[in-house]
C-alpha positions as CSV (number, residue, x, y, z in Angstrom):
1,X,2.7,8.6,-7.1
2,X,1.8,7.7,-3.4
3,X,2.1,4.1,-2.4
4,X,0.0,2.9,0.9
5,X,0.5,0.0,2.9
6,X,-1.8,-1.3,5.7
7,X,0.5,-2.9,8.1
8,X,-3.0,-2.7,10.4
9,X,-6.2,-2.0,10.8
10,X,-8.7,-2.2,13.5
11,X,-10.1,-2.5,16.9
12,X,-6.7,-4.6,17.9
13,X,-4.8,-1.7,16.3
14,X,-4.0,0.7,13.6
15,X,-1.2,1.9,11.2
16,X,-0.3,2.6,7.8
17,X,2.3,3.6,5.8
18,X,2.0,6.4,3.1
19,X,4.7,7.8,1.0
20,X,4.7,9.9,-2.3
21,X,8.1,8.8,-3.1
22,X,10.0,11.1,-1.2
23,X,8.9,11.4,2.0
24,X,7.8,8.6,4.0
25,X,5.1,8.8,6.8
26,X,3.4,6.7,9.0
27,X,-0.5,7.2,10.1
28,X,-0.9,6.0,13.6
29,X,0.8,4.1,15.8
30,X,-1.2,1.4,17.6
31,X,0.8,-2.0,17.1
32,X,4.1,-3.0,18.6
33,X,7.2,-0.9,16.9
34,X,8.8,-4.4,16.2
35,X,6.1,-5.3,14.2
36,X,6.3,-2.0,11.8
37,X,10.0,-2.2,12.2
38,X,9.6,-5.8,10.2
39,X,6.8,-4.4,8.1
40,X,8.9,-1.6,6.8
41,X,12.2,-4.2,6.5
42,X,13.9,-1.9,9.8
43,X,14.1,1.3,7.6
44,X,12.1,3.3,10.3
45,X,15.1,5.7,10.4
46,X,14.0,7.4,6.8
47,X,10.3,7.7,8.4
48,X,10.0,11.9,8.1
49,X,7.4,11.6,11.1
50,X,4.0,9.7,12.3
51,X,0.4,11.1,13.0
52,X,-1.8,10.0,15.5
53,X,-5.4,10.8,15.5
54,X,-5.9,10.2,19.0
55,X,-5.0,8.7,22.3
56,X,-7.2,5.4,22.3
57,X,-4.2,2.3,22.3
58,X,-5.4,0.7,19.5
59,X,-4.3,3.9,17.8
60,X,-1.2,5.3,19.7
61,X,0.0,2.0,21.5
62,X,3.8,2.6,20.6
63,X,3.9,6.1,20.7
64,X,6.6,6.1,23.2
65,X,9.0,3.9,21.2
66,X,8.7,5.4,18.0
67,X,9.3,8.9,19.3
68,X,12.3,7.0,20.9
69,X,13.3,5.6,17.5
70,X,13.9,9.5,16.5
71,X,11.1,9.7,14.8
72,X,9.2,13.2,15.8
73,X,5.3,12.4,16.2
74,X,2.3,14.7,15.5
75,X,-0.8,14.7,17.7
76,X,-3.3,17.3,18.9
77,X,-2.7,19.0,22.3
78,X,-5.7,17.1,24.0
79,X,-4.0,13.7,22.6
80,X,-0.5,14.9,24.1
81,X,-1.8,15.3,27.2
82,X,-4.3,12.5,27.4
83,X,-0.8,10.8,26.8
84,X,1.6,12.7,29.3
85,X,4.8,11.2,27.4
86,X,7.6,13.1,27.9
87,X,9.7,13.7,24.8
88,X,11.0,16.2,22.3
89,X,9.8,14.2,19.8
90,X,6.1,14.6,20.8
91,X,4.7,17.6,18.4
92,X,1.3,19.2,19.0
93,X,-0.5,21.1,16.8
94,X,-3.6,22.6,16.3
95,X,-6.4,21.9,13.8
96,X,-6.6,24.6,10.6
97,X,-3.0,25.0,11.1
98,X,-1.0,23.7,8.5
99,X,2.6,22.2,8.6
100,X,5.0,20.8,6.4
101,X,6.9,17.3,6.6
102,X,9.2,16.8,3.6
103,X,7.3,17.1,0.9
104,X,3.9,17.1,2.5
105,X,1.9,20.0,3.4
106,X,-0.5,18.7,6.6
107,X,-3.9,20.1,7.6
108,X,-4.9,18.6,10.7
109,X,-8.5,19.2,11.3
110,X,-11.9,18.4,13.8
111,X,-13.0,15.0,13.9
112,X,-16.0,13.3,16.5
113,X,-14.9,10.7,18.6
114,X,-15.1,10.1,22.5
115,X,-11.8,11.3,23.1
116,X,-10.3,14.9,24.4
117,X,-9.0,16.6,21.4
118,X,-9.4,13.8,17.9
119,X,-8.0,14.5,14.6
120,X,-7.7,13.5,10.9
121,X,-5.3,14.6,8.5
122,X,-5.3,16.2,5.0
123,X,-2.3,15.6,3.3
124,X,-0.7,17.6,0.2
125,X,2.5,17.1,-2.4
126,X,3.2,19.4,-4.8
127,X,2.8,16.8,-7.5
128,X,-0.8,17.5,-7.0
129,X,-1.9,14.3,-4.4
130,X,-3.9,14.8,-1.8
131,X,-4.7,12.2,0.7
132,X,-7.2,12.4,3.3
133,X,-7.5,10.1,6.1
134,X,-9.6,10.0,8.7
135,X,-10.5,7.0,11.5
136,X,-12.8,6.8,14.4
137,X,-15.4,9.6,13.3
138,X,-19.1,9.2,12.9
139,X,-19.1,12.5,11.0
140,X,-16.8,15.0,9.2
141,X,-17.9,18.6,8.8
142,X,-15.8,19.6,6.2
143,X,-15.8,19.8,2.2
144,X,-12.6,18.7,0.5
145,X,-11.5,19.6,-3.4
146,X,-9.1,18.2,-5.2
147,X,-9.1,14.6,-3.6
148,X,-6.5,12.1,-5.3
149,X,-6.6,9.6,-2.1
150,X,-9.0,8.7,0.9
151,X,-8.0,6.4,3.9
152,X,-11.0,6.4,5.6
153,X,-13.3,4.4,8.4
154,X,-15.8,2.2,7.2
155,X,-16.7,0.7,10.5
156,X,-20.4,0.0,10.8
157,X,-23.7,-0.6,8.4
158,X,-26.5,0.2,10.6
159,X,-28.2,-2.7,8.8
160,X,-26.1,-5.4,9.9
161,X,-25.5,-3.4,13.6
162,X,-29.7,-3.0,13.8
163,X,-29.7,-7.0,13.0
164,X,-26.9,-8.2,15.0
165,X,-28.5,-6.2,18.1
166,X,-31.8,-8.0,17.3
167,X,-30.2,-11.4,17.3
168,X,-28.9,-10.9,20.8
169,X,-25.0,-10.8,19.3
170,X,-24.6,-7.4,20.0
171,X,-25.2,-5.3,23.6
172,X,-27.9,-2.7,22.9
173,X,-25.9,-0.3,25.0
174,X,-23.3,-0.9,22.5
175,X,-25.1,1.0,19.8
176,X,-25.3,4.6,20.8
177,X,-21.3,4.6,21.3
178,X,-20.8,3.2,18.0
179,X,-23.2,5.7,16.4
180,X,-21.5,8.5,18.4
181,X,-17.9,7.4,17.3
182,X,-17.5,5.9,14.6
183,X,-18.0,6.2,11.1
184,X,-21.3,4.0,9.1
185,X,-21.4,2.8,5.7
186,X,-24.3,5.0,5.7
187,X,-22.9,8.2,6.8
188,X,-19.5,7.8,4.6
189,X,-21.9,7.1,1.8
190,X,-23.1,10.7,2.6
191,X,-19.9,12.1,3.0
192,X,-18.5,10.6,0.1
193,X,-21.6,12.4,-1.9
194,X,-21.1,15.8,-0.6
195,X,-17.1,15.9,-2.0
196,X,-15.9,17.0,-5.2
197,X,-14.4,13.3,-6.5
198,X,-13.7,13.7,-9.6
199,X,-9.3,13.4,-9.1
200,X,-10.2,10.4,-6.8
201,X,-7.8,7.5,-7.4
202,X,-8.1,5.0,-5.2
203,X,-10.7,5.2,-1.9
204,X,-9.3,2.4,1.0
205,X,-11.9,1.7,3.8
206,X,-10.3,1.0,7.3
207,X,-11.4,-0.2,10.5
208,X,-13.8,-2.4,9.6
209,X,-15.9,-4.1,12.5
210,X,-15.3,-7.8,13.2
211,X,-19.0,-8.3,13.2
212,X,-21.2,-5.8,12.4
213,X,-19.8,-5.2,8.9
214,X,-19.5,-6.9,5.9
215,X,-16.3,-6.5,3.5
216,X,-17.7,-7.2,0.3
217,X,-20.8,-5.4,0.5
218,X,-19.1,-1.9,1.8
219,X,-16.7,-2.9,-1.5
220,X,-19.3,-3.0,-3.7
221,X,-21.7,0.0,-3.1
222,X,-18.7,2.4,-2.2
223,X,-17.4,1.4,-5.9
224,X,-21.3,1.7,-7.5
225,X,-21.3,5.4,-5.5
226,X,-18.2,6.4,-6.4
227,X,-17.0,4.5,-9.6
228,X,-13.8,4.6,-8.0
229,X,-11.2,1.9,-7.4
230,X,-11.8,0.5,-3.5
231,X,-9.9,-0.9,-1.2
232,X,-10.4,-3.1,2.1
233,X,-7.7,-2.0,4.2
């Protein structure tokens, strides 16, 4: 059974904890390391490893001092370098190239963002879960079977953005970046339509915009989509 926790989520940073019971992960790194060590009552020690999908801060801010904790953390080779920390503990890989932590088989794959090299993560037990998370995309190319899990980016509705720009609250030059990098309620709906969902347990939305999104709404019509159980991360 895999068990997430949000310990945060969003533009003033990112990272979660996901474990299937045996081996315990975290998903990004963009808070201070004190803060997960509390979150995680200081038991970063049993933590098999930590993904990062790219180099923005919000997303990798404590890169250094995890990988100084001991805790060996997986990036792309663009995001490495965009980085230039030097330790062992940094480990690139490649998209389409599996690995395995613990119990997890990974699949790192393509993402679009406005960064060198971005990533999100397919991740497989063999108790049958797989969890798929992916953050600061507007898009993802690929078809995934079998889904028991999604983390995923819920950032935008291009309602409330179209509105908000309208009304003079947002910059209109902020609207092709956002359309560019990250995901809409609109183009998950899509994406959510185009997967096989039918092992689909739980589906928790992340990354929310402070104001050009709207909680319960995104709640409501991923459930009605999907008839799935939702989370607001």
């Amino acid at each position: 059974m895999i068990e997430i926790k949000t310990l945060a989520t969003g533009s003033k940073g990112n990272c979660y904890y996901v474990t299937d019971g045996e081996t315990p992960l975290l998903l990004e790194a963009g808070i201070n390391f004190r803060d997960i060590r509390i979150a995680l009552d200081f038991k970063t020690r049993d933590l098999a490893g930590c993904l990062v999908t790219h180099e923005h801060g919000d997303h990798s801010k404590c890169v250094k001092d995890v990988a100084r904790a001991g805790v060996d953390v997986y990036m792309s080779h663009g995001t490495a370098d965009a980085l230039n920390i030097d330790n062992h503990r940094i480990k690139p890989v490649r998209a389409k190239e599996s690995f395995q932590l613990g119990t997890w088989q990974i699949m790192p794959f393509e993402v679009e963002h406005d960064v060198s090299e971005p990533m999100g993560f397919l991740l497989a037990n063999k108790s049958g879960d797989k969890l798929l998370f992916a953050t600061d995309t507007y898009y993802i190319r690929y078809k995934f079977k079998g889904l028991t899990h999604l983390l995923i980016e819920c950032n935008y509705s291009k309602e409330i953005l179209d509105k908000n720009i309208a009304a003079g609250i947002v910059p209109k030059v902020m609207k092709k970046r956002l359309i560019q990098s990250h995901m809409s309620l609109e183009n998950l709906k899509d994406m959510l339509a185009a997967n096989d969902l039918s092992k689909i347990q739980e589906i928790h939305l992340l990354h929310l915009s402070d104001s050009n999104s709207d909680e319960a709404l995104f709640k409501k019509e991923i459930q009605e989509l999907t008839g799935k159980l939702v989370y607001i991360a």
